[in-house]
HTML snippet that shows the backbone in 3Dmol.js (N, CA, C, O; Angstrom):
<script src="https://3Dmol.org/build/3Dmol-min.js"></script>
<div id="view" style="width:600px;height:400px;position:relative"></div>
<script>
const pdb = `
ATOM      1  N   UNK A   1     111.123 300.052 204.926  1.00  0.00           N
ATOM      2  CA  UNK A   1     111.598 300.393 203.594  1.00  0.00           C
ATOM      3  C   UNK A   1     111.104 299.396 202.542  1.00  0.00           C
ATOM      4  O   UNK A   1     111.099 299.671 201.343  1.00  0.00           O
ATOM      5  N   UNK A   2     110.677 298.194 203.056  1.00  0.00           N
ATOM      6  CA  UNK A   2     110.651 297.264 202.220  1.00  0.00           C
ATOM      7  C   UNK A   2     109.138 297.267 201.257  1.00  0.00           C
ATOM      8  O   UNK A   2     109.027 296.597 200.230  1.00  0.00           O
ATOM      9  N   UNK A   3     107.868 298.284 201.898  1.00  0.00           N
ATOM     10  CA  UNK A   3     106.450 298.340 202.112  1.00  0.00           C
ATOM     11  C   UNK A   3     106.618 299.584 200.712  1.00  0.00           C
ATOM     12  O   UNK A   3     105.558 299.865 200.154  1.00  0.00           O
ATOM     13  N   UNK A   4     108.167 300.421 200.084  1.00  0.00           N
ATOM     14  CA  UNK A   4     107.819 301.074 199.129  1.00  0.00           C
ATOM     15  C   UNK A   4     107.832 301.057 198.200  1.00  0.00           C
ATOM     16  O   UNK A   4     107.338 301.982 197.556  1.00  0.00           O
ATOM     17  N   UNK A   5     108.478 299.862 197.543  1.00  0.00           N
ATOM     18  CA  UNK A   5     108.433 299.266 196.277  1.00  0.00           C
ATOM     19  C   UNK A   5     107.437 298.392 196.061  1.00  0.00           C
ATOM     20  O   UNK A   5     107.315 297.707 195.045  1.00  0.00           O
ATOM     21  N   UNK A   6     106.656 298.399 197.076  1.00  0.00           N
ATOM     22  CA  UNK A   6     105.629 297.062 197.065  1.00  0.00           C
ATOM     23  C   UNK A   6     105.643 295.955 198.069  1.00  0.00           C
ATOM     24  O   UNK A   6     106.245 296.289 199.090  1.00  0.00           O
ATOM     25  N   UNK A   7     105.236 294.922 198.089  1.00  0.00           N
ATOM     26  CA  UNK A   7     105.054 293.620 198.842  1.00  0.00           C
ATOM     27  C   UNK A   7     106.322 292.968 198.135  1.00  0.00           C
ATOM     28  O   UNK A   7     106.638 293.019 196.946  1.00  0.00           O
ATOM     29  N   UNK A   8     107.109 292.188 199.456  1.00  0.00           N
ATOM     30  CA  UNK A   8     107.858 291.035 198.286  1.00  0.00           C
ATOM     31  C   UNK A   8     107.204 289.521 197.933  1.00  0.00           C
ATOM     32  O   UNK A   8     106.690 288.777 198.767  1.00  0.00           O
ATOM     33  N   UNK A   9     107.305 289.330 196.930  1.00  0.00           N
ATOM     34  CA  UNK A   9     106.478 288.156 196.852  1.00  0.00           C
ATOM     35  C   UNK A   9     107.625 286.630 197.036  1.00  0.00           C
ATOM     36  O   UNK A   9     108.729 286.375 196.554  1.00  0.00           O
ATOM     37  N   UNK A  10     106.825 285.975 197.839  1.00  0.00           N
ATOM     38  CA  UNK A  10     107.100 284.513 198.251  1.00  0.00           C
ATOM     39  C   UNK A  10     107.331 283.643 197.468  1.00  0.00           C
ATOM     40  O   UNK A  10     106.510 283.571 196.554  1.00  0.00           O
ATOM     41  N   UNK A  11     108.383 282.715 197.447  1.00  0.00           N
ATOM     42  CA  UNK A  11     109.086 281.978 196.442  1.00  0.00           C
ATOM     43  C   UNK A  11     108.220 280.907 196.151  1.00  0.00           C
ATOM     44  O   UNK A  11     108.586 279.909 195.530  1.00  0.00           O
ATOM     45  N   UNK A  12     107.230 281.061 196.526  1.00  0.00           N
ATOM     46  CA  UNK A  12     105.883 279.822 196.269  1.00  0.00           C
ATOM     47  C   UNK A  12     105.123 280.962 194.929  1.00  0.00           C
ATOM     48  O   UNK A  12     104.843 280.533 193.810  1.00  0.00           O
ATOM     49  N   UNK A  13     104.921 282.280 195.318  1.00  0.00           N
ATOM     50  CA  UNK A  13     104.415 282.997 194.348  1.00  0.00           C
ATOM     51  C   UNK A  13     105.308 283.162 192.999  1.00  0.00           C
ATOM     52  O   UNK A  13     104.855 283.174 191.854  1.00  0.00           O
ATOM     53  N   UNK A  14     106.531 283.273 193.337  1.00  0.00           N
ATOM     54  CA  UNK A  14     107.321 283.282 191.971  1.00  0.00           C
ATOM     55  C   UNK A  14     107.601 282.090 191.217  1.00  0.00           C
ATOM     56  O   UNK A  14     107.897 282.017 190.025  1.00  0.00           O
ATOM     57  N   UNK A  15     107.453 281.034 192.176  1.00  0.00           N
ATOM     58  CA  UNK A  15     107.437 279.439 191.373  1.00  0.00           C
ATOM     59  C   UNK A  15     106.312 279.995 190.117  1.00  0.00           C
ATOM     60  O   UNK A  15     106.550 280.345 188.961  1.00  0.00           O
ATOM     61  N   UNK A  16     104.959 279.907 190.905  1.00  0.00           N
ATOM     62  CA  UNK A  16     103.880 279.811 190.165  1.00  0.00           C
ATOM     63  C   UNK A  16     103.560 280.541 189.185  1.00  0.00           C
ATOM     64  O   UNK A  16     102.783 280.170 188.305  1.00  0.00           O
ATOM     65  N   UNK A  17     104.329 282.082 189.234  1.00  0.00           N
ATOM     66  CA  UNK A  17     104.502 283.150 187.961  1.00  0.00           C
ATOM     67  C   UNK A  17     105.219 282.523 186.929  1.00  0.00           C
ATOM     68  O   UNK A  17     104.712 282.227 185.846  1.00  0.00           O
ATOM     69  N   UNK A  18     106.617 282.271 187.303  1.00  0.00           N
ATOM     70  CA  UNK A  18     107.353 281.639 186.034  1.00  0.00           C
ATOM     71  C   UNK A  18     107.080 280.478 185.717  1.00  0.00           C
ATOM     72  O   UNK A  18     107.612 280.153 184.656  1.00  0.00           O
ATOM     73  N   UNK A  19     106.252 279.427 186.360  1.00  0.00           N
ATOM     74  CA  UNK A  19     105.633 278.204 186.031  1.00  0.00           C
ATOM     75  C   UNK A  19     104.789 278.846 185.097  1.00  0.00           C
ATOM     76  O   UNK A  19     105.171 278.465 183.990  1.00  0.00           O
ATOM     77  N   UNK A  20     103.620 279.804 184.942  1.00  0.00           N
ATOM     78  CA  UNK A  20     102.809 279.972 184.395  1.00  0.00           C
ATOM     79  C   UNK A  20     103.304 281.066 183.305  1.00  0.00           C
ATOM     80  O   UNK A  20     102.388 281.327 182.525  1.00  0.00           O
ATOM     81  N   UNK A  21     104.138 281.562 183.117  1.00  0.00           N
ATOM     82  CA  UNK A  21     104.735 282.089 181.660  1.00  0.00           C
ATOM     83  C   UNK A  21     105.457 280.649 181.109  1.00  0.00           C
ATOM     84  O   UNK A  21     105.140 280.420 179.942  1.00  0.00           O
ATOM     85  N   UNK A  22     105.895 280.159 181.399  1.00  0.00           N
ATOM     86  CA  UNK A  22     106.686 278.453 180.897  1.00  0.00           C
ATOM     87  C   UNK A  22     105.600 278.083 180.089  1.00  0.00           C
ATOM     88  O   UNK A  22     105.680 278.027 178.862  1.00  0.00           O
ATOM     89  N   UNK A  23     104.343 277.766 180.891  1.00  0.00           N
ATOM     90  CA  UNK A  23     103.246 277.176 180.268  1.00  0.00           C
ATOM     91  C   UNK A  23     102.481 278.013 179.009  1.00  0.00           C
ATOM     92  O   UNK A  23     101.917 277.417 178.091  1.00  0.00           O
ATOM     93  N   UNK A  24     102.554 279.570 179.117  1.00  0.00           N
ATOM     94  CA  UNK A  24     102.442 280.392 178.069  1.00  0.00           C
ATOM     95  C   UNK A  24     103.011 279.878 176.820  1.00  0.00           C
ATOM     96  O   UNK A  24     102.546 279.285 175.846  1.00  0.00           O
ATOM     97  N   UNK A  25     104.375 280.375 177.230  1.00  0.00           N
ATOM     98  CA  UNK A  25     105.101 280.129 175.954  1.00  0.00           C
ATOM     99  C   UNK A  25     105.259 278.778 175.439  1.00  0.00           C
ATOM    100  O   UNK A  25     105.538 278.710 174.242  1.00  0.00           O
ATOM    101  N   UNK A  26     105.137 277.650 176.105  1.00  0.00           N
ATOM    102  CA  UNK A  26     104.832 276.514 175.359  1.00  0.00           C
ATOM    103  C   UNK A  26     103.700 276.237 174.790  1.00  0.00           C
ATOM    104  O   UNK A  26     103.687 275.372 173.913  1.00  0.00           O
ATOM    105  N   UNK A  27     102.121 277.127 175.286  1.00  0.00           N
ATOM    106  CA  UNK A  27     101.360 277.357 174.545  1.00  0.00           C
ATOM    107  C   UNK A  27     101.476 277.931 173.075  1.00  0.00           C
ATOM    108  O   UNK A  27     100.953 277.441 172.075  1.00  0.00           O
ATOM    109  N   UNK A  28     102.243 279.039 173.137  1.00  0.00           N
ATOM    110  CA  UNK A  28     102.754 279.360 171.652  1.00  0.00           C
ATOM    111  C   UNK A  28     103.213 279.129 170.754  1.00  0.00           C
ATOM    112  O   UNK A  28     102.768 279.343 169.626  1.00  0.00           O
ATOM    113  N   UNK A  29     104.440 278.527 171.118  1.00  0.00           N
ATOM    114  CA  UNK A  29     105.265 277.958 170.461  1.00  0.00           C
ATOM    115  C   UNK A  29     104.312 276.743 169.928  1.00  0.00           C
ATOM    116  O   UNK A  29     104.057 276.874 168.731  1.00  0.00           O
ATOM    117  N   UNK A  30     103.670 275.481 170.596  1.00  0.00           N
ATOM    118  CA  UNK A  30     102.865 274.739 170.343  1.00  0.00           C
ATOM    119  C   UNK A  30     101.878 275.262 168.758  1.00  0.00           C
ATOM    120  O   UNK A  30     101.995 274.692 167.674  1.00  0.00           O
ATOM    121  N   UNK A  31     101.011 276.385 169.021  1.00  0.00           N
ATOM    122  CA  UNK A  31     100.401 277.401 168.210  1.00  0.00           C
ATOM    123  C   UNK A  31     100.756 277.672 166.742  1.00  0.00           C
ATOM    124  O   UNK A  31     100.261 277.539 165.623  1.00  0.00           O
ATOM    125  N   UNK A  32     101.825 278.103 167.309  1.00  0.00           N
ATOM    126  CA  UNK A  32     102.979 278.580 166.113  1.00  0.00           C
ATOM    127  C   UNK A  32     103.547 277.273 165.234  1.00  0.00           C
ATOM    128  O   UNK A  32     104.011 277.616 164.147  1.00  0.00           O
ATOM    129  N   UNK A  33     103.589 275.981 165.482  1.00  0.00           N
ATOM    130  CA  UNK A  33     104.377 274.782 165.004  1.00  0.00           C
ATOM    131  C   UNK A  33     103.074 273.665 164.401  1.00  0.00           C
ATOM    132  O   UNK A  33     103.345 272.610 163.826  1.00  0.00           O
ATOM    133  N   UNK A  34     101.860 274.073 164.627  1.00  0.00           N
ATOM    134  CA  UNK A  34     100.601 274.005 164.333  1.00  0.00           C
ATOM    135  C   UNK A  34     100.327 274.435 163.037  1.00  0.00           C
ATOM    136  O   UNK A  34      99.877 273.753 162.116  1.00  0.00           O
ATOM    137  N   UNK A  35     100.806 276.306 163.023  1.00  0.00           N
ATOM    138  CA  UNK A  35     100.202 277.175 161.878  1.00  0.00           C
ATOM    139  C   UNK A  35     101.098 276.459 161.079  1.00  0.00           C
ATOM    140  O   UNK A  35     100.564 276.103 160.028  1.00  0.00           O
ATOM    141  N   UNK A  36     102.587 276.026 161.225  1.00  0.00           N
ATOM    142  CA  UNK A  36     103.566 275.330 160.018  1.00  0.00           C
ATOM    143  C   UNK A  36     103.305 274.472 159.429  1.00  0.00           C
ATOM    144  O   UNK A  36     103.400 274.268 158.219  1.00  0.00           O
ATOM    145  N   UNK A  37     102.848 273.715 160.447  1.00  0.00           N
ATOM    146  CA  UNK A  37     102.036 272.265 159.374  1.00  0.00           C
ATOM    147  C   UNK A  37     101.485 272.197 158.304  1.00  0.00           C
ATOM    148  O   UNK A  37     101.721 271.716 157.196  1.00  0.00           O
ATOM    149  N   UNK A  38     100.204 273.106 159.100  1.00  0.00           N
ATOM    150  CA  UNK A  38      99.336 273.547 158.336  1.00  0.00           C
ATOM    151  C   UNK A  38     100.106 274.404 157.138  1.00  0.00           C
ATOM    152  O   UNK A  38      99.250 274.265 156.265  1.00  0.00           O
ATOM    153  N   UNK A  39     100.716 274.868 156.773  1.00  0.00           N
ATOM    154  CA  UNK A  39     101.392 275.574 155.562  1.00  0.00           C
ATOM    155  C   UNK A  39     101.956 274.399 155.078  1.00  0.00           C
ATOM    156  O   UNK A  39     101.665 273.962 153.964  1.00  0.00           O
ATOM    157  N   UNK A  40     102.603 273.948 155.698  1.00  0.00           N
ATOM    158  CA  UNK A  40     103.030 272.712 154.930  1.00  0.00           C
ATOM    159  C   UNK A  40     102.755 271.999 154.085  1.00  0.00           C
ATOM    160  O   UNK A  40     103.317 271.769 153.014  1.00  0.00           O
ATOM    161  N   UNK A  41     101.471 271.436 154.730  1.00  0.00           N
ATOM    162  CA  UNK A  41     100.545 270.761 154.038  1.00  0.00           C
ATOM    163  C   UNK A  41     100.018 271.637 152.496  1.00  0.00           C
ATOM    164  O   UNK A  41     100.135 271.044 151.423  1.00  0.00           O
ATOM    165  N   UNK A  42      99.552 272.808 152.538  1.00  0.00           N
ATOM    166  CA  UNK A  42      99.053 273.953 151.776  1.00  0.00           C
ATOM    167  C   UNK A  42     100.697 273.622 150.916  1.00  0.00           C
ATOM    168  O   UNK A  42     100.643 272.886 149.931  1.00  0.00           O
ATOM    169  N   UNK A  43     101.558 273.975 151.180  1.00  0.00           N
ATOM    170  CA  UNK A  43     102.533 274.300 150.571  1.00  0.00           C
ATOM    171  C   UNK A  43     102.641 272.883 149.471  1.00  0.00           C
ATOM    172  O   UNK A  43     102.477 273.045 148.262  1.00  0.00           O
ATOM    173  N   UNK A  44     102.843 271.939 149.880  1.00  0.00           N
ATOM    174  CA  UNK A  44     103.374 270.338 149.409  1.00  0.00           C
ATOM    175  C   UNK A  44     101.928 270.662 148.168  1.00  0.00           C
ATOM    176  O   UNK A  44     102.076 271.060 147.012  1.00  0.00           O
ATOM    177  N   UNK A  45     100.935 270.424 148.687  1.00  0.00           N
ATOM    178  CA  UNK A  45      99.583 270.445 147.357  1.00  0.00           C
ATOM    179  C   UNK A  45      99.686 271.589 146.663  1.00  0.00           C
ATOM    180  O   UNK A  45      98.725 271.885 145.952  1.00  0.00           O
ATOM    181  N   UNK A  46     100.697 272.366 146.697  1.00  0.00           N
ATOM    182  CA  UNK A  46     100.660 273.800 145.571  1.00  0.00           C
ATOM    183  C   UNK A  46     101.821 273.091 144.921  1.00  0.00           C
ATOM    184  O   UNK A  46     101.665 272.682 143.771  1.00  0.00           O
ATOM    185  N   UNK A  47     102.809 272.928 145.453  1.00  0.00           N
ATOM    186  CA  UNK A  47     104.047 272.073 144.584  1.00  0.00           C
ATOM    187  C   UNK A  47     103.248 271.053 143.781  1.00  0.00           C
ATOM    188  O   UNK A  47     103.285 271.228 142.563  1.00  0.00           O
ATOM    189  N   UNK A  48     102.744 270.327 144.095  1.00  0.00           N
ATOM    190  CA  UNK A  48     102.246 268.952 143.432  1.00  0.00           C
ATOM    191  C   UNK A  48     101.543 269.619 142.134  1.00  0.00           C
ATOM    192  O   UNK A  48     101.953 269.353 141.004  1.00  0.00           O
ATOM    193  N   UNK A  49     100.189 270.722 142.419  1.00  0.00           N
ATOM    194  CA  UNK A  49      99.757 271.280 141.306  1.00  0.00           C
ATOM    195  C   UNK A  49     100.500 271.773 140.715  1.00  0.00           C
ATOM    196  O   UNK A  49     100.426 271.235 139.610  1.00  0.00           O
ATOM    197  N   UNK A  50     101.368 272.630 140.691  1.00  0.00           N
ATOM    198  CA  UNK A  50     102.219 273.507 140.163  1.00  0.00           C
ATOM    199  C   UNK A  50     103.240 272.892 139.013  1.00  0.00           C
ATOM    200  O   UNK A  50     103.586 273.383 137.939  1.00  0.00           O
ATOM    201  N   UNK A  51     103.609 271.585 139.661  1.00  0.00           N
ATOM    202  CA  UNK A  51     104.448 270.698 139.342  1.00  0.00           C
ATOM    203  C   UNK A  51     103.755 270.244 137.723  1.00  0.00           C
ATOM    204  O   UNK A  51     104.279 270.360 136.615  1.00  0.00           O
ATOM    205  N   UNK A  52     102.455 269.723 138.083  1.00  0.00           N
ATOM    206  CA  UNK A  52     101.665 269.393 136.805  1.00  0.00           C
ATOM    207  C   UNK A  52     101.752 270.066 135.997  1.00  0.00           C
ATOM    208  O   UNK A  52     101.829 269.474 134.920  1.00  0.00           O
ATOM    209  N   UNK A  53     101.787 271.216 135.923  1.00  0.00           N
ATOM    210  CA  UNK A  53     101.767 272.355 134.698  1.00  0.00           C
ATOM    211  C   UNK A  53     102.785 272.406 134.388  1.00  0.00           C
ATOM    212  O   UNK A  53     102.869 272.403 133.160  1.00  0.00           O
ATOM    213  N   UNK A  54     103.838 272.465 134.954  1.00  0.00           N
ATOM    214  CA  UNK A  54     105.329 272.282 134.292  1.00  0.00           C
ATOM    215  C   UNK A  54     106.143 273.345 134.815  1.00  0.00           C
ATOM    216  O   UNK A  54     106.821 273.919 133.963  1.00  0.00           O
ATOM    217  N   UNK A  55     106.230 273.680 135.782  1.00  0.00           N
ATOM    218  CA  UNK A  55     106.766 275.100 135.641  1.00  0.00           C
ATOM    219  C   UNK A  55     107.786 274.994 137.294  1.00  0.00           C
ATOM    220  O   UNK A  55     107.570 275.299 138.467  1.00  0.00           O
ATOM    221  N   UNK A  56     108.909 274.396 136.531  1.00  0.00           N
ATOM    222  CA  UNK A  56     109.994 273.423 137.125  1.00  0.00           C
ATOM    223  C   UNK A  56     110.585 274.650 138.335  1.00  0.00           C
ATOM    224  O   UNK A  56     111.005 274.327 139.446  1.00  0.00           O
ATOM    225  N   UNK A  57     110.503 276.103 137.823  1.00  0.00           N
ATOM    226  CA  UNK A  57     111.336 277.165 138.393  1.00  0.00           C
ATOM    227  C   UNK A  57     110.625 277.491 139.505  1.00  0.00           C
ATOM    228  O   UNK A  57     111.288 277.966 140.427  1.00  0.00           O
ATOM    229  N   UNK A  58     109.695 277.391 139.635  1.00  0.00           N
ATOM    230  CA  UNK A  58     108.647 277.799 141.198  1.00  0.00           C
ATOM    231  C   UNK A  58     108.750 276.388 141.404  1.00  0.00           C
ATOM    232  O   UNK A  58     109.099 276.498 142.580  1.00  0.00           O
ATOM    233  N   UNK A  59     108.737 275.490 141.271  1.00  0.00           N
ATOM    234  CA  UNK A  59     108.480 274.564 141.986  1.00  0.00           C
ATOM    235  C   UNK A  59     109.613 274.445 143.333  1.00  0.00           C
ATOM    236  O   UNK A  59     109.660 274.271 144.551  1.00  0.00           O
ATOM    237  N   UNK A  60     110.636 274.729 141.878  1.00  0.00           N
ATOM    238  CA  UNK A  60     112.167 275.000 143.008  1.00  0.00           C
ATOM    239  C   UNK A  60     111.985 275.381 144.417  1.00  0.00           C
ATOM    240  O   UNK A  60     112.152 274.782 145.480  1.00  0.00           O
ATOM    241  N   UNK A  61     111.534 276.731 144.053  1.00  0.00           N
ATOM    242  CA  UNK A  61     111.707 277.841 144.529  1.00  0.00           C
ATOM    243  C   UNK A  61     110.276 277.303 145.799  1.00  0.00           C
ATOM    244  O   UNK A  61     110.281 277.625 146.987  1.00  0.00           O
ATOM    245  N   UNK A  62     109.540 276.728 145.338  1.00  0.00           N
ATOM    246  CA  UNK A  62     108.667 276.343 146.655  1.00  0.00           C
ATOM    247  C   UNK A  62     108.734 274.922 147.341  1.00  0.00           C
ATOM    248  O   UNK A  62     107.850 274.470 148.068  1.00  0.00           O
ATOM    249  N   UNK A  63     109.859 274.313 147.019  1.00  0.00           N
ATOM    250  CA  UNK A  63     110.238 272.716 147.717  1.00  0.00           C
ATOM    251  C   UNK A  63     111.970 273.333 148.449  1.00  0.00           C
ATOM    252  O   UNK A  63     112.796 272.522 148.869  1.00  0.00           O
ATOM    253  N   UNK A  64     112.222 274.912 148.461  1.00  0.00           N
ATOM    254  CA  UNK A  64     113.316 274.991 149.205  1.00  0.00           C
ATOM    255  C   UNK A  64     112.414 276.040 150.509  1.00  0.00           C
ATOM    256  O   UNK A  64     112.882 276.021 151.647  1.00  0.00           O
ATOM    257  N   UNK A  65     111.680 276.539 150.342  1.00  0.00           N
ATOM    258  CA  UNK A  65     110.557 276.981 151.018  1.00  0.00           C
ATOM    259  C   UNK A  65     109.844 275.855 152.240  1.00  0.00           C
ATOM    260  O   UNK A  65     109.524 276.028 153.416  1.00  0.00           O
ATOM    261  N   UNK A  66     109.794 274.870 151.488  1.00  0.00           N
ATOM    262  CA  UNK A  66     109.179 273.819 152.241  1.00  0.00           C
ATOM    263  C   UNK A  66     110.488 273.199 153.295  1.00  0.00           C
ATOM    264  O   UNK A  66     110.422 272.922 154.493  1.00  0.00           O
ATOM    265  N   UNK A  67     111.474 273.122 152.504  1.00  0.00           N
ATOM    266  CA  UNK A  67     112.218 272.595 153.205  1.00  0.00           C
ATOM    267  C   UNK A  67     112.535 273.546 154.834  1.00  0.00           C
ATOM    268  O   UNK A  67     112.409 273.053 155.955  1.00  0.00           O
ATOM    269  N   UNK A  68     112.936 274.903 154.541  1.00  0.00           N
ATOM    270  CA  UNK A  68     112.904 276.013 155.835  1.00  0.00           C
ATOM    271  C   UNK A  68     112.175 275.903 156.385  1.00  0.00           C
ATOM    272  O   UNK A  68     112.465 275.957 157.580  1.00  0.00           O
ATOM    273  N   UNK A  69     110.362 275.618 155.987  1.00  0.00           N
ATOM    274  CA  UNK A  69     109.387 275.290 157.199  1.00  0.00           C
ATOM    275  C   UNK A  69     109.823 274.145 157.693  1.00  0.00           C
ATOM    276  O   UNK A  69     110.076 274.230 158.895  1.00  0.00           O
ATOM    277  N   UNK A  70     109.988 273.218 157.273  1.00  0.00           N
ATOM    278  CA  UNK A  70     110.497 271.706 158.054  1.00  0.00           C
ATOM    279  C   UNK A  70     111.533 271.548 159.279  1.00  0.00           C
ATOM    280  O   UNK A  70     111.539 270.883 160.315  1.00  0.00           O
ATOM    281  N   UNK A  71     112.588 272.664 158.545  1.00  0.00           N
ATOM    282  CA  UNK A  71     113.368 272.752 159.590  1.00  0.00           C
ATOM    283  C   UNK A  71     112.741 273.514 161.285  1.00  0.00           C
ATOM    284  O   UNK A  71     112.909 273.181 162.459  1.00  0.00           O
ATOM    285  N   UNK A  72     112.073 274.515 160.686  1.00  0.00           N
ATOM    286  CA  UNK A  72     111.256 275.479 161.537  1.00  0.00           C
ATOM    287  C   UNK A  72     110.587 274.657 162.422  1.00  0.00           C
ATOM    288  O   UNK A  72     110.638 274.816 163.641  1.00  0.00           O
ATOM    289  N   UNK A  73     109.637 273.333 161.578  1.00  0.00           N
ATOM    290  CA  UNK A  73     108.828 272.410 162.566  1.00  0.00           C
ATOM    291  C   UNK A  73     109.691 271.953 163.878  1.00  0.00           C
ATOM    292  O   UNK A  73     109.389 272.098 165.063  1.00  0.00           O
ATOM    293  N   UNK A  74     110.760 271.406 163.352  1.00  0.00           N
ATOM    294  CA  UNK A  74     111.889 270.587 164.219  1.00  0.00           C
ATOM    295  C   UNK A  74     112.929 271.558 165.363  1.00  0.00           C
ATOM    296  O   UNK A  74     113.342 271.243 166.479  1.00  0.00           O
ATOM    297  N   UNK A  75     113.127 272.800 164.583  1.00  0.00           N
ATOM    298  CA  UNK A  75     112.985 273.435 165.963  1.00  0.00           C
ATOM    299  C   UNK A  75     112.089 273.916 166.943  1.00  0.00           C
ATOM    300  O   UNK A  75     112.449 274.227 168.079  1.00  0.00           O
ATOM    301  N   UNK A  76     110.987 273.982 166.550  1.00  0.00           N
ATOM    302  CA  UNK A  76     109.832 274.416 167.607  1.00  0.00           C
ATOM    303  C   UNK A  76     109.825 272.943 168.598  1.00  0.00           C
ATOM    304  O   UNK A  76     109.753 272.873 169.825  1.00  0.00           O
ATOM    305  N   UNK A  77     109.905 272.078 167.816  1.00  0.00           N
ATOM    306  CA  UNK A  77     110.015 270.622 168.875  1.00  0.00           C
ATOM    307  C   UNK A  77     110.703 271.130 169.607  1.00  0.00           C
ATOM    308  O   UNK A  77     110.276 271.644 170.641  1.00  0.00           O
ATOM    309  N   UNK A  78     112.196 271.122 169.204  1.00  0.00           N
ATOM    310  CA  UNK A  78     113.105 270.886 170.562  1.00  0.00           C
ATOM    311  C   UNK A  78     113.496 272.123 171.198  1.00  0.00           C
ATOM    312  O   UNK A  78     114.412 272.026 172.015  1.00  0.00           O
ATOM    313  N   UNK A  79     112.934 273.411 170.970  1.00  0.00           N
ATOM    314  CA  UNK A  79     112.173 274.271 172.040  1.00  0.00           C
ATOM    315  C   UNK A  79     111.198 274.030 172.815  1.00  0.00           C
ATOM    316  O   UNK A  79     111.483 274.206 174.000  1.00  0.00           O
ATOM    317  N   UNK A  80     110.007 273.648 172.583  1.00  0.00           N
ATOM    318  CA  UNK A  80     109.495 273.251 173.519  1.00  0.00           C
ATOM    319  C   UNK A  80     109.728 272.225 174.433  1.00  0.00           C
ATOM    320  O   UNK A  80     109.434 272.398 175.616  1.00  0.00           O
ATOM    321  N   UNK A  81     110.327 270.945 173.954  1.00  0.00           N
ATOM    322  CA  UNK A  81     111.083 270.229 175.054  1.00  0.00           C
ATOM    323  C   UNK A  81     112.205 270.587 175.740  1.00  0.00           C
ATOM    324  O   UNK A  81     112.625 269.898 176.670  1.00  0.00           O
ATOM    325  N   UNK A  82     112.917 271.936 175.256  1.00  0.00           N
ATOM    326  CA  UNK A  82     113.673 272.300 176.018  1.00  0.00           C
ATOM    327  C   UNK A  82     112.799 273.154 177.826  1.00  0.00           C
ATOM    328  O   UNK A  82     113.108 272.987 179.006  1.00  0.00           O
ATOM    329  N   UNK A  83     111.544 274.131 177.078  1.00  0.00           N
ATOM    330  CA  UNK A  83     111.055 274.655 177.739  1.00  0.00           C
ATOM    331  C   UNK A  83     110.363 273.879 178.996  1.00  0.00           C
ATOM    332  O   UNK A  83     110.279 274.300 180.149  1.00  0.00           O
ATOM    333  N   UNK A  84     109.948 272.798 178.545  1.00  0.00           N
ATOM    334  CA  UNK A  84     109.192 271.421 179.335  1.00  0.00           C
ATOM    335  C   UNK A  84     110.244 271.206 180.065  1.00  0.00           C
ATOM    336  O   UNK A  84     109.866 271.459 181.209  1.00  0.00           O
ATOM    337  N   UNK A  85     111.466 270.855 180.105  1.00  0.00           N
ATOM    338  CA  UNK A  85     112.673 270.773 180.588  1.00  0.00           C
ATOM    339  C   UNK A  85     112.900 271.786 181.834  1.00  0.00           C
ATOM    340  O   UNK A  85     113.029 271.543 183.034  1.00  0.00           O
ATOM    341  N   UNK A  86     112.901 272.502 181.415  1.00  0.00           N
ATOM    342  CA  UNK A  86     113.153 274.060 182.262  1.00  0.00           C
ATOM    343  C   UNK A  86     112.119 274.022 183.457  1.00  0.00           C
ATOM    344  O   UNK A  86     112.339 273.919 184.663  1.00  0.00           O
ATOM    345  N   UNK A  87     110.858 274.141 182.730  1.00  0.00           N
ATOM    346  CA  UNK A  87     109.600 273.998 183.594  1.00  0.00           C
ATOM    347  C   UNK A  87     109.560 272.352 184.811  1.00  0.00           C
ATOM    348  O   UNK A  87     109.269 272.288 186.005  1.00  0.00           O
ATOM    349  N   UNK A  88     109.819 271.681 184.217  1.00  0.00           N
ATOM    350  CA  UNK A  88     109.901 270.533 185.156  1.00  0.00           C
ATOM    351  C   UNK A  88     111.066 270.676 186.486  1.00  0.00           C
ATOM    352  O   UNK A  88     110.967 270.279 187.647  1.00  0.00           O
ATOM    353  N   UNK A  89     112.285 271.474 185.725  1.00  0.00           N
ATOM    354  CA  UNK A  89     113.115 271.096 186.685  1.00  0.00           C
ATOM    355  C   UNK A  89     112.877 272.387 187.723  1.00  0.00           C
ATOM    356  O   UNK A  89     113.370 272.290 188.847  1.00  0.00           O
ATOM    357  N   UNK A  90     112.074 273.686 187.342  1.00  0.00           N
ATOM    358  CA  UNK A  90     111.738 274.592 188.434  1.00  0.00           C
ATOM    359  C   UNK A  90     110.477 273.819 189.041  1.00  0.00           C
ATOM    360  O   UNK A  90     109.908 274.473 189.915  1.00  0.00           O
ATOM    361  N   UNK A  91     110.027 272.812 188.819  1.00  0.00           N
ATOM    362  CA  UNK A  91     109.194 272.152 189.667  1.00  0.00           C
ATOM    363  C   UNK A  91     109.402 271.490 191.067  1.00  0.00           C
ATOM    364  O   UNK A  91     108.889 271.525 192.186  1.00  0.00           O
ATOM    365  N   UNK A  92     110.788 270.648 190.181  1.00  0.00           N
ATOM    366  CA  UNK A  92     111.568 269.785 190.962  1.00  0.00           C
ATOM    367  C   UNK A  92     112.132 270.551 192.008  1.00  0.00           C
ATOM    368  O   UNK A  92     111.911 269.806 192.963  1.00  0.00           O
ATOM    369  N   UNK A  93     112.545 271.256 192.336  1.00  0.00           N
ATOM    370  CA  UNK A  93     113.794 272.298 193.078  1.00  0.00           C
ATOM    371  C   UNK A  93     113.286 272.723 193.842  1.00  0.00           C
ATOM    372  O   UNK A  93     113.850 273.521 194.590  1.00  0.00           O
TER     373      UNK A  93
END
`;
const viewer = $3Dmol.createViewer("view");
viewer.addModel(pdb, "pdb");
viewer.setStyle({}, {cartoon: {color: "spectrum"}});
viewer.zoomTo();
viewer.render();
</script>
């Protein structure tokens, strides 16, 4: 009965599946906390210009912007060290 759903796979094979989605998604996330920076950076030099011209109401409106990516940066950190976490300790076990 067991031959009709398929093969079962060996807990050495499922280590190495969910080891290797772990490593995915910390690829992404990594990716993703990358592209923020990078806006960041873009973002901070549009404030600065923007700022020069005078035009106090966008500036607002794009240094509370900046601030949500920042936060965004700092959780992608401690997702991925959570995920590193996860991944290490299905190593360990």
């Amino acid at each position: 009965m067991s031959f009709i759903f398929g093969k079962r796979k060996t807990p050495a094979e499922l280590l190495r599946e969910n080891k290797r989605m772990l490593d995915k998604s910390i690829r992404e996330i990594e990716r993703e906390r990358q592209g923020l920076q990078a806006q960041e950076k873009k973002l901070i030099v549009e404030i600065k210009k923007t700022a020069k011209q005078g035009q106090m109401a966008a500036v607002k409106v794009m240094a509370k912007d900046l601030i949500r990516t920042r936060h965004q940066i700092t959780k992608f950190y401690a997702l991925k060290s959570q995920l590193q976490g996860v991944s290490l300790r299905i190593q360990v076990t």
